[in-house]
N, C-alpha and C positions, 0 to 999 in steps of 0.2 A: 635828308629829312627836313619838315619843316620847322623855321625859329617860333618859339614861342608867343612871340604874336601875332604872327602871321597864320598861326595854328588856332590859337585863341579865336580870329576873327573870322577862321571859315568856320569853325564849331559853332561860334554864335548865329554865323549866318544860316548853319543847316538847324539849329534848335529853331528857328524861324516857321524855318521851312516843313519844319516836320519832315512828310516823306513827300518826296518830288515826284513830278510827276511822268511817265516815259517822255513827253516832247520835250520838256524844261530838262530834261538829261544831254537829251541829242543836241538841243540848244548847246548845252551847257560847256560839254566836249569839245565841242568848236570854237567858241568862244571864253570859255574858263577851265579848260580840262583836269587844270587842280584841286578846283571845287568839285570836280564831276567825278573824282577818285574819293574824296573824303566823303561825298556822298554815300558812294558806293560799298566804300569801308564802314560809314556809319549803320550801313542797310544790309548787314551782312547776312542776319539771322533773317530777314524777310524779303529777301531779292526776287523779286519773281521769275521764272525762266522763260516764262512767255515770253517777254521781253527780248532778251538777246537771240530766243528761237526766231522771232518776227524778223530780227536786225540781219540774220545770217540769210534767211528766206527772201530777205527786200535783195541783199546785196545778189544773190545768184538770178531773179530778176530782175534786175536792173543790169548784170553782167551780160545775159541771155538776150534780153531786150537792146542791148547795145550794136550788135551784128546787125541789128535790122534796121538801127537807125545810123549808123556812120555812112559817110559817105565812101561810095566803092574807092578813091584815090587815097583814102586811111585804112581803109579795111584788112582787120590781121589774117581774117578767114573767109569764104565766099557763104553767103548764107544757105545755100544747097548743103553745104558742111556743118553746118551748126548741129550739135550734138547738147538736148538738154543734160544729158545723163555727165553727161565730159563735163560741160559748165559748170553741174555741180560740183565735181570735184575738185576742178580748178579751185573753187572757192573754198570751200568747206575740208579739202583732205590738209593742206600748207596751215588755216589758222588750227583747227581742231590737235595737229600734229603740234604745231605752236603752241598751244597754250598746256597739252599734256608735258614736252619737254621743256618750258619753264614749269610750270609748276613741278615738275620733279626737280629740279636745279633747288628752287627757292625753298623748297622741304629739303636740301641738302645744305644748303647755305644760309639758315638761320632767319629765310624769307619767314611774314609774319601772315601773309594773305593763305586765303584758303580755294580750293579750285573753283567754285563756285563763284568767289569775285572776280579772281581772275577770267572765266570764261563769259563773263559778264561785263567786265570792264574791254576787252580786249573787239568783243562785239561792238561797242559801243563807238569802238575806236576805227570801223566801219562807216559811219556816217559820212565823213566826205567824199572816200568812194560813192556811195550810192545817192549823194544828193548831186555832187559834182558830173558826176558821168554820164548821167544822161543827158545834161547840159551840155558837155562837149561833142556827144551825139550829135545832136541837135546843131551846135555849134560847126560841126565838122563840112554841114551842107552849104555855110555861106564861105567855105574858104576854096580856095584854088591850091594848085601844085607846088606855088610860092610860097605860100603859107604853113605846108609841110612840117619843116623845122619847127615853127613857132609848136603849132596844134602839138607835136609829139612831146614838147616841153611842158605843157600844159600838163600835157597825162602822164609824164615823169611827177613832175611837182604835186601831181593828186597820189601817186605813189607814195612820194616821200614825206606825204603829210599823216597818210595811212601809217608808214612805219613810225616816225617820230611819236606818234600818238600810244603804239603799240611799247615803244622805249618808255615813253614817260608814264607808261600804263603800268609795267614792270618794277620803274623806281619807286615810285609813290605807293602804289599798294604793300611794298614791301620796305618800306624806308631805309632805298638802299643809297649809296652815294654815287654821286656818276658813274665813276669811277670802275665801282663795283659793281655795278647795273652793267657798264659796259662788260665785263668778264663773265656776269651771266649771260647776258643776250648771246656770247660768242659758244660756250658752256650749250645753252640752251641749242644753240643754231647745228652743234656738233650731234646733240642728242637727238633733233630731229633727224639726221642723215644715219646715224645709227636705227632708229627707228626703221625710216625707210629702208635701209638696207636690209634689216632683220625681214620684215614684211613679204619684199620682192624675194629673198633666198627660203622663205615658208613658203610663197605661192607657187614660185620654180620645184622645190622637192614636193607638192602637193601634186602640180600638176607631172610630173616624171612617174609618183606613186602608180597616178590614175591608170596612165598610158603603159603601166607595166601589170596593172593588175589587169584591165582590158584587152591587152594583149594575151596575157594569160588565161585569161576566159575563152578570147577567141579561139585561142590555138585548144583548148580543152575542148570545146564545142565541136570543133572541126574534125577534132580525132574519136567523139563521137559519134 
């Protein structure tokens, strides 16, 4: 949590502020992302969703958008492959599962945020993905085969800027201590694969259902 002055003086700074504005957020994240959760916290009752809807919508174009601009010598996929329907998931199924399996953690563990901030803050925590990535796009056409190493370290570190943001997205909203944020996040990480698991063994008995009741029609038909 935060000390008491240091509490005091982002409070003062958002009474200032009144209510910020979506860019002064995205700013903010990147550059003060402890002011840009006590925002958040402050805005709780009036958070708009547009907002993190926009943020999720940039990030899977600009994912999408990405295949067409890296160069073929980085390229994870050949763009004859590129699938929009896939890209969205990539994006949207991992955080959406993310933020349902912390927020059930944090409703179990005496977290104070509510899903809405969370799926708002945690958006938010997007921005250098999709400001960063298409730069390295871009970037990826002046480099050669030597450069390799570097470029892919690049896109690791835009990674783990993504998740660190999502970690401190986690503490802050919920004023947990490191410590205990770490045991969620791991708590949390476990609940998504439960999750997925659950999911994939409903669609597997959904789909076995079909092909048995189909079958069964057929062979009814037949003997008709």
């Amino acid at each position: 949590p935060f000390r008491p002055a240091a509490q005091r003086l982002l409070l003062r700074r958002w009474r200032t502020v009144k209510r910020m504005s979506f860019l002064k957020k995205c700013l903010m994240i990147v550059f003060h992302p402890a002011d840009c959760m006590v925002i958040v916290k402050r805005e709780r009752e009036s958070l708009p969703l547009w907002q993190p809807a926009l943020l999720y919508l940039l990030a899977i174009a600009v994912n999408y958008a990405y295949i067409f601009m890296v160069h073929f010598l980085f390229a994870e996929k050949k763009t004859t492959d590129a699938n929009l329907g896939l890209e969205c998931a990539m994006v949207i199924v991992p955080l959406l599962t993310w933020t349902v399996a912390a927020y059930a953690m944090t409703a179990i563990l005496s977290g104070e945020s509510k899903f809405k901030e969370q799926f708002t803050a945690y958006a938010y925590a997007l921005v250098p993905y999709i400001v960063l990535t298409p730069v390295l796009g871009l970037l990826s056409n002046l480099c050669g085969s030597s450069q390799a190493g570097l470029y892919q370290f690049l896109r690791v570190v835009v990674l783990l800027w993504v998740l660190a943001l999502l970690f401190f997205a986690l503490m802050q909203l919920n004023d947990y201590s490191f410590m205990k944020t770490v045991g969620v996040a791991l708590l949390s990480l476990l609940m998504m694969a439960v999750i997925w698991a659950v999911i994939l063994l409903v669609a597997s008995m959904t789909v076995q259902f079909a092909t048995f009741f189909t079958d069964v029609f057929k062979e009814f038909s037949y003997k008709l």
